[in-house]
mmCIF file of the N, C-alpha and C atoms, coordinates in Angstrom:
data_MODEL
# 
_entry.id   MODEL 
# 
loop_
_atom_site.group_PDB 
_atom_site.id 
_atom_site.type_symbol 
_atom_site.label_atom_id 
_atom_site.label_alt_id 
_atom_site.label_comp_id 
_atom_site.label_asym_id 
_atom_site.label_entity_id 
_atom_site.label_seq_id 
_atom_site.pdbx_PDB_ins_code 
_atom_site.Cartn_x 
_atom_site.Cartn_y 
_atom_site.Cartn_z 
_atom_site.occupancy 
_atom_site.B_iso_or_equiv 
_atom_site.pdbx_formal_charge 
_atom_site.auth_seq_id 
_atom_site.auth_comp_id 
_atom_site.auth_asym_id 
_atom_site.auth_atom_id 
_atom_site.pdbx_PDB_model_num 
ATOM 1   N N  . UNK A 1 1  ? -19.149 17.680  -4.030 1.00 0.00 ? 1  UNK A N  1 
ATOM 2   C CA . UNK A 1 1  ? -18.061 16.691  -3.950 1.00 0.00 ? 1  UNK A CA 1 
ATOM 3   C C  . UNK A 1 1  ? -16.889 17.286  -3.160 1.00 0.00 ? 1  UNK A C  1 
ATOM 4   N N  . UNK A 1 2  ? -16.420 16.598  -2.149 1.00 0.00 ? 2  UNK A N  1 
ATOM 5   C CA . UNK A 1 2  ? -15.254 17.032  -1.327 1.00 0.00 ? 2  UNK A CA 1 
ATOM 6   C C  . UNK A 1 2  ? -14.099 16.830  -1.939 1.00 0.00 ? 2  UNK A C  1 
ATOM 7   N N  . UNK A 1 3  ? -13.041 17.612  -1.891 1.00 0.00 ? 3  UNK A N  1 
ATOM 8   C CA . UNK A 1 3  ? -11.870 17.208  -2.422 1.00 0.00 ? 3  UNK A CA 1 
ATOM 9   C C  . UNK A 1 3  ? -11.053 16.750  -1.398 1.00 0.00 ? 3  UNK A C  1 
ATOM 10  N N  . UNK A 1 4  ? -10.101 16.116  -1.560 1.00 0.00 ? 4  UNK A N  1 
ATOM 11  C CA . UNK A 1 4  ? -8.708  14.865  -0.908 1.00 0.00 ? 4  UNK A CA 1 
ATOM 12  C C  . UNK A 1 4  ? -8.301  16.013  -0.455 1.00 0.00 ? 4  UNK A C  1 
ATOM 13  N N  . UNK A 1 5  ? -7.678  16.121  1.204  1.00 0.00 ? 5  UNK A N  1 
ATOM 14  C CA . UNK A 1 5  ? -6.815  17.043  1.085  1.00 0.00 ? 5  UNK A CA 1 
ATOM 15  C C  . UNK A 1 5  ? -5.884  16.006  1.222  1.00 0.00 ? 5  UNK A C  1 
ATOM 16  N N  . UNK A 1 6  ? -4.218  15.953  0.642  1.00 0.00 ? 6  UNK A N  1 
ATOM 17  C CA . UNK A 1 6  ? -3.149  15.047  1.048  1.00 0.00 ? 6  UNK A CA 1 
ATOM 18  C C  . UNK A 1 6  ? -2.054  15.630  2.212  1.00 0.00 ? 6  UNK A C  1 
ATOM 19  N N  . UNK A 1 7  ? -2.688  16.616  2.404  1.00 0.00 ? 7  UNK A N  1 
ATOM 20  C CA . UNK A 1 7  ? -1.936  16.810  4.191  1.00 0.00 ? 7  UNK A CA 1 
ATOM 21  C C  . UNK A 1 7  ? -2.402  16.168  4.682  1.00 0.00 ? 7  UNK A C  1 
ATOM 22  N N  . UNK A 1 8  ? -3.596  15.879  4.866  1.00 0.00 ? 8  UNK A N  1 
ATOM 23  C CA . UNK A 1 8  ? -4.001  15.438  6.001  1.00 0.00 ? 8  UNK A CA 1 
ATOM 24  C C  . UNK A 1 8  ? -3.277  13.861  6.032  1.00 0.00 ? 8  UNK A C  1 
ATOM 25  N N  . UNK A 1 9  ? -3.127  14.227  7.985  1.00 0.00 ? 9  UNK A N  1 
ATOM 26  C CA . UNK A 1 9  ? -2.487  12.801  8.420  1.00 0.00 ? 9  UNK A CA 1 
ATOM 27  C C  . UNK A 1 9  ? -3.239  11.873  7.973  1.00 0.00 ? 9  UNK A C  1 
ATOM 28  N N  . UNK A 1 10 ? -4.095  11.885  8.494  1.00 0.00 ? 10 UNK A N  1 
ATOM 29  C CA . UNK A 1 10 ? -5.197  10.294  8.040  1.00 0.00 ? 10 UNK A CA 1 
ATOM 30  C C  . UNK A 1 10 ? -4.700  9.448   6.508  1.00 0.00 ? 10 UNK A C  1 
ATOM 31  N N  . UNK A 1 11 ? -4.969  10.940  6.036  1.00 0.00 ? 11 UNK A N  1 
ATOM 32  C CA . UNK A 1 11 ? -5.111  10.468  4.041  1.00 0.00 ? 11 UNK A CA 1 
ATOM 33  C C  . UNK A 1 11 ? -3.525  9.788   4.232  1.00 0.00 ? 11 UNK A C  1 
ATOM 34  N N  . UNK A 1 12 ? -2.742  10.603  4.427  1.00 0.00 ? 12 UNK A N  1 
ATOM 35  C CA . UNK A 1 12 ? -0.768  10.255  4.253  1.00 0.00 ? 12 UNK A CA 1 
ATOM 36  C C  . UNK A 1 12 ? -0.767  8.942   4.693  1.00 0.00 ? 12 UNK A C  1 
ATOM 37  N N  . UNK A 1 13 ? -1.337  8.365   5.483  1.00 0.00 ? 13 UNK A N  1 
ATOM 38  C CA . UNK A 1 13 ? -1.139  7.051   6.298  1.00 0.00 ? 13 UNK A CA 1 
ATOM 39  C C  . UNK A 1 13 ? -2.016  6.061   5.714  1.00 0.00 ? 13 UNK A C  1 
ATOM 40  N N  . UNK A 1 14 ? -3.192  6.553   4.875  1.00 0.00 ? 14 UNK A N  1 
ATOM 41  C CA . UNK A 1 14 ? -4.058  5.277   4.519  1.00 0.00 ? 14 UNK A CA 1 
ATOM 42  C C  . UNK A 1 14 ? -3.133  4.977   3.118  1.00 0.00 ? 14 UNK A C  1 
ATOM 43  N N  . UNK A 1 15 ? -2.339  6.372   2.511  1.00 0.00 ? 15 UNK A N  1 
ATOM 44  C CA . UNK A 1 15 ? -1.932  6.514   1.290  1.00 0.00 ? 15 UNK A CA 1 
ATOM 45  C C  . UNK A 1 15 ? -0.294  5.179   1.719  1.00 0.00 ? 15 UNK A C  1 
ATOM 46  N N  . UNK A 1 16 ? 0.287   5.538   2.510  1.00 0.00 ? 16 UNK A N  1 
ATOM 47  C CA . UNK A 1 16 ? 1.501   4.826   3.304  1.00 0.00 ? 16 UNK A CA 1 
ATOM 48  C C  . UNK A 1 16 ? 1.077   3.276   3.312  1.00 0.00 ? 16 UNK A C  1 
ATOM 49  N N  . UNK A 1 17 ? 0.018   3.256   4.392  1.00 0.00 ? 17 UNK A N  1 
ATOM 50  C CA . UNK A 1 17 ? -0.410  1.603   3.989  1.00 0.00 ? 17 UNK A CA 1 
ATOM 51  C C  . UNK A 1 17 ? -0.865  1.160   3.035  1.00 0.00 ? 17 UNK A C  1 
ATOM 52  N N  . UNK A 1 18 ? -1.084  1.427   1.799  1.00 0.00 ? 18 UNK A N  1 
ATOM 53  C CA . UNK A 1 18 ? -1.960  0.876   0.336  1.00 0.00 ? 18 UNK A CA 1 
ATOM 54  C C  . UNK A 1 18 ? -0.745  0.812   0.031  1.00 0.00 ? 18 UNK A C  1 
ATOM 55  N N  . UNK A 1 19 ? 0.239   1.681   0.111  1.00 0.00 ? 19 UNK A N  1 
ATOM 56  C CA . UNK A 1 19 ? 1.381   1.536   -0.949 1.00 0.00 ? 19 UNK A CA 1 
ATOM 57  C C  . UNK A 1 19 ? 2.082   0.383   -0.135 1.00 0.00 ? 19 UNK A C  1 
ATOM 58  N N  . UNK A 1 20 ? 2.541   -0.117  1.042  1.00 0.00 ? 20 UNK A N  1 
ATOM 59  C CA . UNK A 1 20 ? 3.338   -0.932  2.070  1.00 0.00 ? 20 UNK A CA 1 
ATOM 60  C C  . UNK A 1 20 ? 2.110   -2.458  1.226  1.00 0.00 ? 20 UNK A C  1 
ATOM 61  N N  . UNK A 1 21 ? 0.681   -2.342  1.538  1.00 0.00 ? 21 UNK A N  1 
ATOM 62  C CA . UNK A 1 21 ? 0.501   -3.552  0.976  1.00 0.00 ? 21 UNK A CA 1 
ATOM 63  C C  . UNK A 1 21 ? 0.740   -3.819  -0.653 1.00 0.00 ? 21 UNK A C  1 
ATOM 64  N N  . UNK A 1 22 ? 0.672   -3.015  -1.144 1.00 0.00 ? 22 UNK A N  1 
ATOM 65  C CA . UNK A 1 22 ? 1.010   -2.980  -2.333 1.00 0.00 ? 22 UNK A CA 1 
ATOM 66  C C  . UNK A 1 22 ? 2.486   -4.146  -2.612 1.00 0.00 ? 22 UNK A C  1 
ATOM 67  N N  . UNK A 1 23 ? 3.535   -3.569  -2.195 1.00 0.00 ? 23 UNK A N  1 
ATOM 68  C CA . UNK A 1 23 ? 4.621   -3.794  -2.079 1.00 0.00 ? 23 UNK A CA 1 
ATOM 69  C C  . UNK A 1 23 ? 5.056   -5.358  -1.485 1.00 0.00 ? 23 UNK A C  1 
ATOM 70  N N  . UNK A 1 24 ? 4.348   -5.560  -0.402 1.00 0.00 ? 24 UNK A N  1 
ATOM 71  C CA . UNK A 1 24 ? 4.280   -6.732  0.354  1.00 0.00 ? 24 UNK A CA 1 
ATOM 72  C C  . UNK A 1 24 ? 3.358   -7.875  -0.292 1.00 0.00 ? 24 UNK A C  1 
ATOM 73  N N  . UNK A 1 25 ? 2.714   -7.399  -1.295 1.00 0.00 ? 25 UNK A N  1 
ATOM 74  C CA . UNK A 1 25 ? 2.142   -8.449  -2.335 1.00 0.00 ? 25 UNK A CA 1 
ATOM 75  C C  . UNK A 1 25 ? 2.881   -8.485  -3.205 1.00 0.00 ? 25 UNK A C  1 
ATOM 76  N N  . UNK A 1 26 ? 3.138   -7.749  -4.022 1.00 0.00 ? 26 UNK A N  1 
ATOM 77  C CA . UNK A 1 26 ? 3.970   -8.118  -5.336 1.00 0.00 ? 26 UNK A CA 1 
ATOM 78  C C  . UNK A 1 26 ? 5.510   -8.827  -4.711 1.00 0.00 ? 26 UNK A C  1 
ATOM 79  N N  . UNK A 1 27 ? 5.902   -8.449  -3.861 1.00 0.00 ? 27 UNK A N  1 
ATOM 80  C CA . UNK A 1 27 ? 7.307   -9.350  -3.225 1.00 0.00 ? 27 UNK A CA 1 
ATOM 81  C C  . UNK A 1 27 ? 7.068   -10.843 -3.078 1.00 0.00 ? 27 UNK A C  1 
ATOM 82  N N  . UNK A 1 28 ? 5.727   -11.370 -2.160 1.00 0.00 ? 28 UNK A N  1 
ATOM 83  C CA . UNK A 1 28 ? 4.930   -12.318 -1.888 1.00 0.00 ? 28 UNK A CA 1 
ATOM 84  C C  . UNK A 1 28 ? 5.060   -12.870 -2.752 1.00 0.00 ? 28 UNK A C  1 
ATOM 85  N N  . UNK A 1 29 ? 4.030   -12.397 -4.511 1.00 0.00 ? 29 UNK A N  1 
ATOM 86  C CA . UNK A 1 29 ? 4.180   -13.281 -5.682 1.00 0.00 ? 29 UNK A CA 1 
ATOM 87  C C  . UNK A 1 29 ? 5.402   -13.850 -6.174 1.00 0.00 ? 29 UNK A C  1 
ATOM 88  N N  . UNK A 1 30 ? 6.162   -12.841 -5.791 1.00 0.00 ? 30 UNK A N  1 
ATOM 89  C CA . UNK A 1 30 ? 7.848   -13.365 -6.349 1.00 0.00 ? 30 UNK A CA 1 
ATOM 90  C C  . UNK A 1 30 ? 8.479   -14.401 -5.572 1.00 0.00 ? 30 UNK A C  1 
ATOM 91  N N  . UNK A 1 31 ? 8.522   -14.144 -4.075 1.00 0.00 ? 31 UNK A N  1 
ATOM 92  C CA . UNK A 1 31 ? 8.463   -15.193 -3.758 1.00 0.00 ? 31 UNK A CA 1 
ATOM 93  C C  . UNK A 1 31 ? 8.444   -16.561 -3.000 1.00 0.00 ? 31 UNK A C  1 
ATOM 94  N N  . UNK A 1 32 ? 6.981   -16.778 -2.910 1.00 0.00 ? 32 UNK A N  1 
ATOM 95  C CA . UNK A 1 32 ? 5.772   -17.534 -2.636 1.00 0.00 ? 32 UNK A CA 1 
ATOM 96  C C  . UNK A 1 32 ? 6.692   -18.942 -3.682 1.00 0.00 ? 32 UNK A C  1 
ATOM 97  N N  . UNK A 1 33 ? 6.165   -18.315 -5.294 1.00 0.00 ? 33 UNK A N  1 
ATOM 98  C CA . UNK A 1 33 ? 6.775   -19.763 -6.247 1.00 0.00 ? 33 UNK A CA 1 
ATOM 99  C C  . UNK A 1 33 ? 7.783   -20.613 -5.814 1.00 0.00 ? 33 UNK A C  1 
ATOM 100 N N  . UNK A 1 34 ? 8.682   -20.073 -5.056 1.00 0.00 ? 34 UNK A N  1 
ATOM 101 C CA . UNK A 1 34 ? 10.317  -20.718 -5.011 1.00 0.00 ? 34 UNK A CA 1 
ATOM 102 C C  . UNK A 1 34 ? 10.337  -21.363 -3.400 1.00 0.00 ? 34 UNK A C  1 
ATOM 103 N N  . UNK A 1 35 ? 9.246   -20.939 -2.989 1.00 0.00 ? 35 UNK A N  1 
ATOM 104 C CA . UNK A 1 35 ? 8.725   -21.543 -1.375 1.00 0.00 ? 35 UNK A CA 1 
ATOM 105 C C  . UNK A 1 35 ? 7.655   -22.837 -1.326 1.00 0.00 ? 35 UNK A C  1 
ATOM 106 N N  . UNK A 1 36 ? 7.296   -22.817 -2.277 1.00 0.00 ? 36 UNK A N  1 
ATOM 107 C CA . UNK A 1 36 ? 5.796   -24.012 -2.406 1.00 0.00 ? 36 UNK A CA 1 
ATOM 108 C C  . UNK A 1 36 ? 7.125   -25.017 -3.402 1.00 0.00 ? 36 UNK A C  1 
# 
């Protein structure tokens, strides 16, 4: 089993975008309601 390294650029940036969509959904749910 390989381990994560979190230097690595790749990982930092896939880690950067999961967290950015992360963020950009839960904002969305909030609010989406007050837009429909």
């Amino acid at each position: 089993m390989k381990t994560v390294d979190f230097n690595d650029k790749r990982v930092k940036r896939v880690i950067a975008i999961g967290a950015l969509v992360l963020v950009v959904a839960m904002i969305a749910t909030m609010i989406l309601p007050y837009l429909v």
